[in-house]
N, C-alpha and C positions, 0 to 999 in steps of 0.2 A: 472411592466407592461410597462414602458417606457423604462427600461434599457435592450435590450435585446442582443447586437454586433449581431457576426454572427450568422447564422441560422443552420451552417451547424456544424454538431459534432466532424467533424476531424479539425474544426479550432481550435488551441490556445486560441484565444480570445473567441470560446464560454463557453468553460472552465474555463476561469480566469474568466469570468462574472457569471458565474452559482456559481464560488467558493466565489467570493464577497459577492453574492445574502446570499448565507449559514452562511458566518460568520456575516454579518449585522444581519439578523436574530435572530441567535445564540445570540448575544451579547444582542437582544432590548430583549430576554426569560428572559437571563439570569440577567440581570437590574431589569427588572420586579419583578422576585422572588426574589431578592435579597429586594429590597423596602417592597415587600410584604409582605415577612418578620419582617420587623420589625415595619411595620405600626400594625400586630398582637401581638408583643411581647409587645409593646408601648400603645396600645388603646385595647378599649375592644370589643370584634367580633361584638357589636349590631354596633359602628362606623366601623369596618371596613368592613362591609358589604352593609352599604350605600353607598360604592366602584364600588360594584357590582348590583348595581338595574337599571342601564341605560341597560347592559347585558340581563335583564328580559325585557324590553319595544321594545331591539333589537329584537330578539326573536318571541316578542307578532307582529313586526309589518313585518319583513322581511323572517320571517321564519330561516329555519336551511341551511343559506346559510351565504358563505363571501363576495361573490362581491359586496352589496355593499357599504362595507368599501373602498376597492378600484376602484370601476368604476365611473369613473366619465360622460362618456358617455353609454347609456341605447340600449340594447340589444332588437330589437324588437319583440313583440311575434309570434310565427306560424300565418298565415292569417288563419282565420277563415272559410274559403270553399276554394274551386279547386282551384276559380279564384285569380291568383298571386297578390299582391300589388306589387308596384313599388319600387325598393330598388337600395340603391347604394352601394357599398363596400369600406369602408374604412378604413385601419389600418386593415383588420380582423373583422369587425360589422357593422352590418347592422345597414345602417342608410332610414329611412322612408323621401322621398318627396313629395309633391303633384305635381300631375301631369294634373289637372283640369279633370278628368275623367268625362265624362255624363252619366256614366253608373250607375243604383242607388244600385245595389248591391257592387260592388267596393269602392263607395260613403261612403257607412252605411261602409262595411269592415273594410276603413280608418279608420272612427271615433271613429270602435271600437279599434283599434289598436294606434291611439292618443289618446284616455281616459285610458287606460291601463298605458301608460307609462307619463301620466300627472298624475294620481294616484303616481306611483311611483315617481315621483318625489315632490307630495306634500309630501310625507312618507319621504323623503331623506330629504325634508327640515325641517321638524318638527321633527326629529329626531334630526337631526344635530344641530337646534335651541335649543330645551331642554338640547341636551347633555354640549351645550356651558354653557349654563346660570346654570345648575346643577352643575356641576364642576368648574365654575368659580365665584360663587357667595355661592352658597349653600352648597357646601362640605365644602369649608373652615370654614363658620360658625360652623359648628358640631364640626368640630377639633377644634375650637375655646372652643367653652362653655366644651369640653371634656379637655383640658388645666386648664379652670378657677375652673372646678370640681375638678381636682385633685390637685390643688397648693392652700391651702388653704389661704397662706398668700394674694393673689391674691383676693380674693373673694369678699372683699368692692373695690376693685381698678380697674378691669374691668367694662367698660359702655358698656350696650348692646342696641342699640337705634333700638327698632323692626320697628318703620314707614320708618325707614331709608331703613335696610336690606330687608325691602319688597320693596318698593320701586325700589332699586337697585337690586334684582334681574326682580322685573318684566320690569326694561328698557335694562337690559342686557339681554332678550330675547326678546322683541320685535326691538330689534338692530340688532342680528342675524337674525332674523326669515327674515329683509327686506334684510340682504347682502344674506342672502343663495337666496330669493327670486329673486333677479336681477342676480347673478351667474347661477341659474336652470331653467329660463325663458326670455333668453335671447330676443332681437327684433326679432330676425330670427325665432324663435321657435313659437313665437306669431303669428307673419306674419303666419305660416305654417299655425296654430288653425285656425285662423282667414277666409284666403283660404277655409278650407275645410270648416267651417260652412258656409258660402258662399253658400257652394255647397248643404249641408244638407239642409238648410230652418229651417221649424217648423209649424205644423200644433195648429192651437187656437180652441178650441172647440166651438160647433157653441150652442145655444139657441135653445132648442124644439119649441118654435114659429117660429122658421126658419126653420123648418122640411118641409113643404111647396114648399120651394125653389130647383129647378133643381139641380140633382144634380149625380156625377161618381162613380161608385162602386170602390176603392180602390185599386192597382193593383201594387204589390212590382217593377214591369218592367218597371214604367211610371216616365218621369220626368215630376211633374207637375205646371203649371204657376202658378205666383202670383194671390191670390183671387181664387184659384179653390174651387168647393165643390163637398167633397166625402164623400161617407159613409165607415163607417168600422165596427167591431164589438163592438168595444168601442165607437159609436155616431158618431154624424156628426161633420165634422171638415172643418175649411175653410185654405187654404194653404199663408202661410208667409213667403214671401222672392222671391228672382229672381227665384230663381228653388228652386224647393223643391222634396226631395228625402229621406226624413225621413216617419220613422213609425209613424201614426196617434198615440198619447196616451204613447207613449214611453217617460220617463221622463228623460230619462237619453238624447234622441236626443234633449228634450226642454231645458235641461239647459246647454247642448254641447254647443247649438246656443246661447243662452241669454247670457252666458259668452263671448265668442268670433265673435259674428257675427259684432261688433263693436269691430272694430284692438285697439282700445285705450282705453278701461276701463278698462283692467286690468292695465296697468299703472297708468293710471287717478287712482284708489285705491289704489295703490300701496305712489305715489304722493301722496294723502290726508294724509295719514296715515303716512309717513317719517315727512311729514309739523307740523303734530300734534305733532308728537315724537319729534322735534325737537325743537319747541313752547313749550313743556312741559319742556325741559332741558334748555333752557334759562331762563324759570322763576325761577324754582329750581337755577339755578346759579346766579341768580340776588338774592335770598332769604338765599342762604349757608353763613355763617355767617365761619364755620371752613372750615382749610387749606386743610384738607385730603376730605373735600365732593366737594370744589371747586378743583380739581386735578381729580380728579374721574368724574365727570359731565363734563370737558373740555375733557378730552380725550374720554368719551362716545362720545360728539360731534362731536369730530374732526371724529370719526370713521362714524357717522351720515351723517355728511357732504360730503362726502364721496359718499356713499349711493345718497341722497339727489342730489348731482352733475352728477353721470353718469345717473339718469333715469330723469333729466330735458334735457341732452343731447338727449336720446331715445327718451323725447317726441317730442320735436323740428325734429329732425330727422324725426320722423315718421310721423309728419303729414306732413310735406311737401312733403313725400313721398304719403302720400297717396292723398294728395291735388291735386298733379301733374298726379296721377297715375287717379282720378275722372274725374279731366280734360281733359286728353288727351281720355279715354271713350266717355265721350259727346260729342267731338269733331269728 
C-alpha cells in the first residue's frame, strides 16, 4: 500500500515495483508452507490447528474481507441519505471532519458514521490485542507441554507454574489491548468524537409527574436548547447539552454522548487502567524471586511505560487545550 513508484504502466519503475511486490509475496507463501509443513509432520493436527483459530475469530469479526490486515487508515461508509457529509481526500480515502454543522440531520448523519468506524476500530483493537497475547504467550505453551508429552525422559524435569502462565498471559494482553488503544484513538480522533457529541446533546427521560409541565412536540428539523421539553413517542424527555440534535430514546445517541461529550474520559480510563497495570507489575517484580520472571516483567514494563508516557503527554496536552479553548469562549 505504501510502496507504490510510478503510476503510469509504460514506466520502468512501475514494473520493477509490481515485480518486487510478486516475489516478496511469493517467497512470505512459500516460507509459510514450507514451516507448515513440518509444524504438521512434527506435532499432532489438534496442536497444529490451534495455529489456525485467530483465522476463525477473524472471520467471525471482519467478515470475508482482507483490508483489514493492511489498512491502517478506515474507509468511511456511504452517508446514509442525499445529504453529503464532509469529506477530505487523502492518499485515495476518505477521511471524515467535523465541520460544526447546525443542521440536525447532517448532525445524527455524522454520528452515525463515527460510530461505525469507532466500532471498527474497537474490532481492530481487540483483534489485534488477542491475536498478540495468543500467539505470544499461549501458542508457545501448547508446543510446550506437546514437547514434554512426547520426550519422556523430560517428564519429571519440566515445571509447569499455571498462576504464572495465566498471569502472563492476561498482562500480555491488557499490554497490547492499551498500545493498540493509544495507536487507534489518537488525540485528534477524540477531539473529533468529542466535537460532534457537542453537537448531538442527549435527551434524559423526564418522570410522569412532570407530565404537567409545558411542553414541544418533537421535530427531527429543530435544534433544541438546553432544558427543552418535548414529547415524543417514547415519553417525555428534557434536553442536555448546548444544542441538542439527537433522537429522543435512541440509546445508541445517549451513549455517543456519555462517552465523548467530555474530551478527556476516555483518556482519563485509559490512564487509570495503564497506572493499575503498571502498579500491578511492580509489585510482581518486587515479589519475583526467579531470573526469567524478573526479565519478563522488566520488559513488560518498559513496553508499559511506554504506553504510560505518551497518554500523560496527551492528557497535559489536552487539557490545556481545552482550558484555553473554554477560556477564550467566555471571554
Amino acid at each position: 500500500m505504501k510502496i507504490s513508484g510510478s503510476r503510469s504502466s509504460k514506466s520502468p519503475l512501475f514494473w520493477a515495483v509490481w515485480l518486487i511486490k510478486v516475489l516478496v509475496c511469493q517467497l512470505i507463501v512459500v516460507t509459510l508452507a514450507i514451516t507448515g509443513y513440518y509444524v504438521l509432520i512434527n506435532h499432532s493436527l489438534l496442536y497444529s490447528l490451534f495455529l489456525c483459530c485467530p483465522m476463525l475469530t477473524y472471520v467471525f469479526m471482519f467478515g470475508p474481507t482482507i483490508k483489514p490486515l493492511y489498512h491502517k487508515m478506515f474507509v468511511w461508509p456511504a452517508p446514509v441519505s442525499d445529504r453529503p457529509v464532509p469529506r477530505q481526500r487523502h492518499k485515495d480515502i476518505d477521511i471524515l471532519f467535523h465541520n460544526c454543522s447546525m443542521n440536525p440531520d447532517i448532525v445524527r448523519q455524522e454520528v452515525e458514521v463515527l460510530k461505525r468506524d469507532f466500532n471498527q476500530r474497537i474490532k481492530q483493537i481487540l483483534f489485534n490485542s488477542l491475536l498478540t497475547a495468543y500467539y505470544m504467550t499461549f501458542i508457545p505453551l501448547c508446543f510446550a507441554q506437546h514437547v514434554q508429552n512426547s520426550c519422556q525422559t523430560c517428564w519429571n524435569t519440566l515445571y509447569y507454574d499455571t498462576w504464572w502462565v495465566g498471569q502472563h498471559v492476561c498482562i500480555t494482553w491488557v499490554s497490547a489491548f492499551l498500545i493498540f488503544m493509544v495507536h487507534f484513538l489518537p488525540p485528534k480522533y477524540l477531539d473529533l468524537l468529542h466535537r460532534c457529541a457537542q453537537h448531538l446533546g442527549r435527551w434524559q427521560k423526564v418522570e410522569g409527574r412532570h407530565a404537567h409541565v409545558p411542553y414541544n412536540a418533537w421535530s427531527e428539523l429543530t435544534v433544541w436548547p438546553q432544558g427543552a421539553l418535548v414529547k415524543h413517542v417514547r415519553g417525555l424527555f428534557k434536553a442536555e447539552g448546548v444544542n441538542v440534535t439527537a433522537e429522543p430514546g435512541n440509546s445508541m445517541h445517549g451513549r455517543f454522548y456519555f462517552f465523548f461529550h467530555q474530551p478527556m474520559r476516555v483518556v482519563n480510563w485509559l490512564l487509570i487502567l495503564t497506572w493499575l497495570l503498571v502498579g500491578y507489575q511492580f509489585f510482581s517484580l518486587i515479589q519475583s524471586t526467579e531470573w526469567n520472571h524478573i526479565i519478563c516483567v522488566a520488559l513488560m514494563m518498559f513496553c508499559n511505560y511506554y504506553t504510560l508516557f505518551k497518554l500523560l503527554r496527551d492528557r497535559i496536552i489536552l487539557s490545556k487545550a481545552y482550558k484555553e479553548e473554554n477560556g477564550a469562549d467566555q471571554f
